[in-house]
N, C-alpha and C positions, 0 to 999 in steps of 0.2 A: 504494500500500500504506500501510495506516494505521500512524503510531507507534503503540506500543504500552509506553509510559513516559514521562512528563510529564518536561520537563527537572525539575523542581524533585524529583522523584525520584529521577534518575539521580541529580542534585548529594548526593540523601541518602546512595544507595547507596555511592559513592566516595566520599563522605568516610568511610562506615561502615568500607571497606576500612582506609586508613588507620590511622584510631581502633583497629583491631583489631590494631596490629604484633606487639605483645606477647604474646598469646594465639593467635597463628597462624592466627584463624579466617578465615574470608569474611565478605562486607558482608550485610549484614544490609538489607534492605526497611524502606520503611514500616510504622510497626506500626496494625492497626486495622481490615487492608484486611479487608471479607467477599470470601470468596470467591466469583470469577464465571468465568463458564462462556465457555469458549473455543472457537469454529467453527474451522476447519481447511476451507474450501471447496475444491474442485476440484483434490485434490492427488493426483499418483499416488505409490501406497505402496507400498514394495518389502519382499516377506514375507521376511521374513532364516531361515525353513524353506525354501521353494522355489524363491525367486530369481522367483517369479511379480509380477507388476507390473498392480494394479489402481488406478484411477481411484473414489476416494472421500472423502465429507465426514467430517470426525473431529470429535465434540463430546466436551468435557474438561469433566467437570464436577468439581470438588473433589479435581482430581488425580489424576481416573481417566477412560479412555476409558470414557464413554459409551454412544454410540453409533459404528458405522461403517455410512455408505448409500453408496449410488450418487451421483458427482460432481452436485453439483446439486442434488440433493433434498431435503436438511435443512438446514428453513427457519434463516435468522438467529434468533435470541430477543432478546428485549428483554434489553434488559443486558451481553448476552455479546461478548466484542471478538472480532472475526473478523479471522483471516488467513489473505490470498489465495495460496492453493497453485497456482493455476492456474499451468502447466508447470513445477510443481517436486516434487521426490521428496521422500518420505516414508520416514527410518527411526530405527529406536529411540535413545534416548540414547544414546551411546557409553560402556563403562567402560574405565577405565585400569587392567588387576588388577596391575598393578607398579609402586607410585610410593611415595615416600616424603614426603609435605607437609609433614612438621614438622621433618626432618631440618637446612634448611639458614634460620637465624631470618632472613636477610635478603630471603626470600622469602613469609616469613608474610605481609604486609598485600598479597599481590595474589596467592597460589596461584590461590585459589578462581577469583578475577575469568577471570585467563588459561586454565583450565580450562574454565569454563562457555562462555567467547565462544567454544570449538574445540569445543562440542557436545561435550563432559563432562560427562556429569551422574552418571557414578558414579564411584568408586575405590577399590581396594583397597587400602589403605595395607600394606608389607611389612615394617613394621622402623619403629620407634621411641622413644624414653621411652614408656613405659609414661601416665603422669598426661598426659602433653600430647596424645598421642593420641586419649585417651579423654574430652578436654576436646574436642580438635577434631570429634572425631565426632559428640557433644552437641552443639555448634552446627553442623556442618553438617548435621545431620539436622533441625536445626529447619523446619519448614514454612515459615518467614518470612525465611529466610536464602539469598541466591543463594550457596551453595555445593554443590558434588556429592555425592551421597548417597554415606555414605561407610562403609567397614567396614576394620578394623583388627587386626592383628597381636599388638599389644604389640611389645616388644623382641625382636628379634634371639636365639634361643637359640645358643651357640655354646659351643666348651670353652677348652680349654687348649694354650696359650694363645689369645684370644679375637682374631678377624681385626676385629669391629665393636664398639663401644662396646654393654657388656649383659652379661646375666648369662650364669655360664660354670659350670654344673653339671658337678663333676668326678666323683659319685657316680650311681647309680639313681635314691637315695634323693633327693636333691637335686635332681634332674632331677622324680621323680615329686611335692615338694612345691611347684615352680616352675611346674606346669601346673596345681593348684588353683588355686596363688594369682593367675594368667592367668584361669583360667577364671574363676574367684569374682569376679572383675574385671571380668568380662563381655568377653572380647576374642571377635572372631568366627572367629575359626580361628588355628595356630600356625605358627611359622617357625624351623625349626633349621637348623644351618649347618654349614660345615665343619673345623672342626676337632673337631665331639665326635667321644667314644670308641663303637664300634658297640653295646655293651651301653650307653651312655649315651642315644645316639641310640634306641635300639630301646624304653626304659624309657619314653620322653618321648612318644614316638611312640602307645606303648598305651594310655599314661593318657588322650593328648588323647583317643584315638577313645574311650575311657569316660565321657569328658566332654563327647561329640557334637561335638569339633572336628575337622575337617581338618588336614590337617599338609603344609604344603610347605615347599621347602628346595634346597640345596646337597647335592648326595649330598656325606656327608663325606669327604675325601681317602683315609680309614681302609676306605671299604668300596666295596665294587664296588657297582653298580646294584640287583642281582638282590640282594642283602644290604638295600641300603635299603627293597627293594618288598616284601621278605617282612616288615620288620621294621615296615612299615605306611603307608609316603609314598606318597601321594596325589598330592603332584605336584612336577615338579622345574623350579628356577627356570634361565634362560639355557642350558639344554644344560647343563647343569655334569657331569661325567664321564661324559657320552656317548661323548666321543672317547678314552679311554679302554676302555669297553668293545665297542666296535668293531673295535679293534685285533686285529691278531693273536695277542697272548697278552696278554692284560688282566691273568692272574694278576702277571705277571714286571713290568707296570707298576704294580699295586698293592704290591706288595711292594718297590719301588722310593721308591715315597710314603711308605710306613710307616717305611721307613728316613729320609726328607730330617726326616721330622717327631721319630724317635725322637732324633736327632743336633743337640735343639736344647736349645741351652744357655741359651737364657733371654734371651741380650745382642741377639738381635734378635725385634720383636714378631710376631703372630702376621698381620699384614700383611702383612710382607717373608717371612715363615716359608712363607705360601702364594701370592706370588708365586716365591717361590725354587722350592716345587712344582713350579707351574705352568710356569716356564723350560727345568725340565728334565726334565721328562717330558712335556707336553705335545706340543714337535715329535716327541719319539722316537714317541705315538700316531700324530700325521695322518699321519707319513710311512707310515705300516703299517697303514692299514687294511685291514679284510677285509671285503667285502662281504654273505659268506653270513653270519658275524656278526653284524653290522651290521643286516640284516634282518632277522634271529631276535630281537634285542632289541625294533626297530620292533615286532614282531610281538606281543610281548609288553607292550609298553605299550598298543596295540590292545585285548587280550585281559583285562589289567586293569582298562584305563582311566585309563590312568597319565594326569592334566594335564601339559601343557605350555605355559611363558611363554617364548618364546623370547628374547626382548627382541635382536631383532636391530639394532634402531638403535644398541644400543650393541659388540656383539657382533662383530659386521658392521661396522664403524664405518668404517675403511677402507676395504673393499670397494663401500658403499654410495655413500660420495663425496657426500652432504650436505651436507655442510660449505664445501664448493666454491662453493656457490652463492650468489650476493651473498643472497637473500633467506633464505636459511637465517640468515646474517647477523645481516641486518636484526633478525630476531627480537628478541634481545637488549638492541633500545632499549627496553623492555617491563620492565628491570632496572634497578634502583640504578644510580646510577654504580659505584661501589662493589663489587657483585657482576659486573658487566659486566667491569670489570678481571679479577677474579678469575677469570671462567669464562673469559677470552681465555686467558690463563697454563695454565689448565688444558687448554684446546683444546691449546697448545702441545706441554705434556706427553703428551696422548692421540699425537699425530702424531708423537712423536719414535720411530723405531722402532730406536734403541739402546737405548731404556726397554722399548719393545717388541717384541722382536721376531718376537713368533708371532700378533700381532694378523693382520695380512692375511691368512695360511693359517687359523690359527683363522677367520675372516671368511667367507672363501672354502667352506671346511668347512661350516659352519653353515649358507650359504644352500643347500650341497646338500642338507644333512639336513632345512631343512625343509621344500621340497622332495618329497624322501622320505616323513616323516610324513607331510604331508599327504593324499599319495596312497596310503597307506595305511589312512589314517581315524586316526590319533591325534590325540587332541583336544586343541586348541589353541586359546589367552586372547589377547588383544593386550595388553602392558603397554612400558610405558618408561624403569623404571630413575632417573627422573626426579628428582632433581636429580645422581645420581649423574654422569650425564656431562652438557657445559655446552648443554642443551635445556631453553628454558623450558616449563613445563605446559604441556600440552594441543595446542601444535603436535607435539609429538614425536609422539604418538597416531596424527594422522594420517602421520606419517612412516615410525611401525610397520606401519602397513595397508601403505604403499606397498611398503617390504622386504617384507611376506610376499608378496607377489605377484609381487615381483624375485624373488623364491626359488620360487615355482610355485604357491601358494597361490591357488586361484581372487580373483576380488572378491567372490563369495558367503563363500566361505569365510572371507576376512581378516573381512568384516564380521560374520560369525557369532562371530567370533574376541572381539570389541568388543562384541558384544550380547547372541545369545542365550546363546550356551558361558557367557558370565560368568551369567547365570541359570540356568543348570544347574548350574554349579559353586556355586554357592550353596544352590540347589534352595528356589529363587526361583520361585514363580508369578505375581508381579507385573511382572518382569521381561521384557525381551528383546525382546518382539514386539509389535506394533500389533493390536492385540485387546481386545476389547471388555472394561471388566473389568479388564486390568491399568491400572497406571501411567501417566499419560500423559506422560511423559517422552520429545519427539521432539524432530526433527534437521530444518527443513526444506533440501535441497539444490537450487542450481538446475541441478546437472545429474544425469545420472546414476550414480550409484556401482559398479553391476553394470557400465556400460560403460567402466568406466575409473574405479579407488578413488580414484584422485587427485580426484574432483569429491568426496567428502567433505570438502575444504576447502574446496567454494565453499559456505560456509554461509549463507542466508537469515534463518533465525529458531533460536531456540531453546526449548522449551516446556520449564521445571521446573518443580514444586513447586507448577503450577496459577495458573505466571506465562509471559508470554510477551515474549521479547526479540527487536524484528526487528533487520535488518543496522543502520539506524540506532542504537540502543540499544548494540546490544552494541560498533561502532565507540568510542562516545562515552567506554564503559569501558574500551576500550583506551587512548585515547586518555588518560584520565584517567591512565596509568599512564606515561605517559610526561612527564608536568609535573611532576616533582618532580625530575627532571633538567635541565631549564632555570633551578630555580631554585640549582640545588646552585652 
């Protein structure tokens, strides 16, 4: 199999990472290159519509498929770099629609890199500054930048008091002049949380959809599901008060909520204010749920169309038992020293279950509901929460696929989760699937993903932006990220 990036390249690429600390971006290519057209010979492609597996050549011309033939048939061209698919599978870019890349600065000069090598080539950024965002999106959207094409949030909408760092609209009116100033910004859809007020939430919510944005979120503590969905959310992030309206009498546990929050004096923030929620309402749900409820809801999100990210890597976090495994591990030399400390201490903190202690039922819960969902048809994103718990970029993804499928999630399914659903949820044509026409943004795998999601970490190659990285290339920028720890 031929390289497909001159070392002298790579060298530019990785120092470009670097160079970039500051600005949080990805490395950045050669500048200069014209664009040339990429064979894809004898690879079998897996249609992430019907789990069908056909045997064909892919030519990528200017960052679009092309052509699709019959293995074999479309000849080489002069010019164009060909890679050998022969026994290996074919599927779309993966997105991460739950990650936060700007969030944590000591991970800016290598998001991108560790993203793309895990066959990332999109993200939904959920929660930001507002300017750094929208600076990172500008460069990774660039055509000449290896970073994942990328769409964005803005800040966190949330009230009072505020659980994330962001603005905390305590009015309608403040709420409905905070979703111009977003939109006018150009963000690509909105993110409210939990602590606003339901008439706060509902006002934010109207304006986005007048402003043709999406709105997902935290249903806030203040209102029940069936209150967030009339009031216009589109889609809800980690289960967040599912188990609540599952329950036996959801009313008696929302009115419960209302009270932990009307009872806050100010002296503790809006952090501990919805962990303290969550302590003490949260067991009194899972121990009581009802199942006819429970799939009256399912039913309902069905019938809306409600989205769902479940983010069970972090979710499930215990239950999944990741963390166990020396290479789960390993991951982390891939980090700063520096940041590697940190996220050990925070593994710490995640595992202590005196901090936690409804993590594992909560865990447990979750992989049955999605589960559920999925055999229901509610549509579901793969994302990962990402730096929020200590997972570097882009291996968590595939760690996501693996949990929905520990939870019942076909492999068609988790991978539709990652591909196409993210192009629907967008209402993306360019997107999701290997056809002629869109994007050419693929994943080559040496094995098969439909017969086991775990082969979507055995990655081959990677095709962005109308460049191609094989296992060699994309190794070396691993690898690159791990030298500045030998010399600390």
């Amino acid at each position: 199999m031929s390289r497909i990036l001159e070392p002298v390249t790579i060298r530019v690429a990785v120092a470009s990472v670097f160079a970039l600390l500051a600005s949080g971006a990805g490395c950045v290519l050669a500048q200069g290159e014209t664009p040339r057209e990429i064979v894809v010979t004898g690879a079998t492609i897996v249609d992430v519509r019907t789990g069908e597996l056909r045997t064909q050549d892919i030519l990528i011309r200017d960052e679009r498929i092309a052509e699709l033939r019959p293995g074999g048939s479309l000849a080489a061209r002069r010019g164009a770099r060909v890679v050998d698919g022969k026994g290996r599978y074919v599927v779309p870019g993966l997105w991460d629609m739950h990650i936060h890349a700007t969030t944590e600065p000591e991970l800016a000069d290598r998001v991108s890199v560790l993203l793309v090598a895990n066959g990332v080539t999109g993200i939904r950024d959920t929660g930001g500054p507002l300017d750094r965002v929208l600076a990172f999106r500008a460069h990774a959207n660039r055509p000449d930048t290896l970073a994942p094409r990328t769409r964005v949030a803005g800040p966190t909408i949330d009230g009072v008091p505020h659980v994330r760092p962001g603005p905390s609209p305590d009015t309608v009116a403040e709420a409905v002049r905070l979703i111009d100033t977003f939109a006018d910004r150009g963000v690509d859809f909105i993110k409210l949380y939990e602590m606003l007020r339901p008439e706060v939430f509902a006002a934010a919510a109207a304006r986005a959809h007048e402003r043709g944005l999406r709105v997902i979120a935290h249903v806030p503590a203040r209102m029940s599901i069936a209150a967030a969905l009339d009031a216009g959310l589109d889609e809800i992030e980690h289960l967040r008060g599912v188990e609540f309206d599952c329950a036996r009498d959801p009313a008696s546990l929302l009115a419960q909520r209302i009270a932990i929050i009307d009872a806050y004096t100010g002296a503790e923030g809006g952090f501990a204010l919805r962990r303290k929620v969550h302590a003490q309402v949260r067991p009194v749900a899972l121990a009581d749920q009802d199942a006819a409820r429970c799939t009256a809801l399912i039913q309902s999100f069905v019938e809306r169309g409600t989205w769902h990210t479940p983010t069970l890597n972090i979710v499930a976090f215990r239950s999944l038992g990741f963390h166990a495994d020396p290479l789960w591990m390993a991951r982390l030399r891939y980090l700063s020293p520096a940041l590697q400390e940190k996220w050990r201490k925070r593994l710490e903190e995640y595992l202590d279950e005196s901090a936690y202690p409804d993590w594992k039922a909560h865990g447990e819960w979750a992989m049955r509901m999605v589960g559920e969902m999925h055999r229901a048809g509610v549509k579901l994103l793969a994302g990962t929460d990402t730096p929020a718990m200590p997972v570097p970029p882009g291996f968590g993804l595939h760690d996501e696929l693996e949990a929905l499928t520990r939870a019942g999630v076909s492999p068609l399914g988790a991978l539709q989760a990652a591909t196409l659903n993210a192009a629907e949820f967008f209402g993306d044509g360019d997107l999701g699937a290997i056809e002629a026409g869109k994007l050419g943004d693929v994943v080559l795998l040496d094995a098969n993903p439909l017969a086991d999601i775990r082969n979507t970490r055995r990655i081959a190659a990677v095709i962005l932006k109308g460049q191609a990285y094989e296992r060699a290339a994309l190794d070396e920028l691993l690898a690159a990220l791990e030298a500045p720890r030998q010399a600390d």
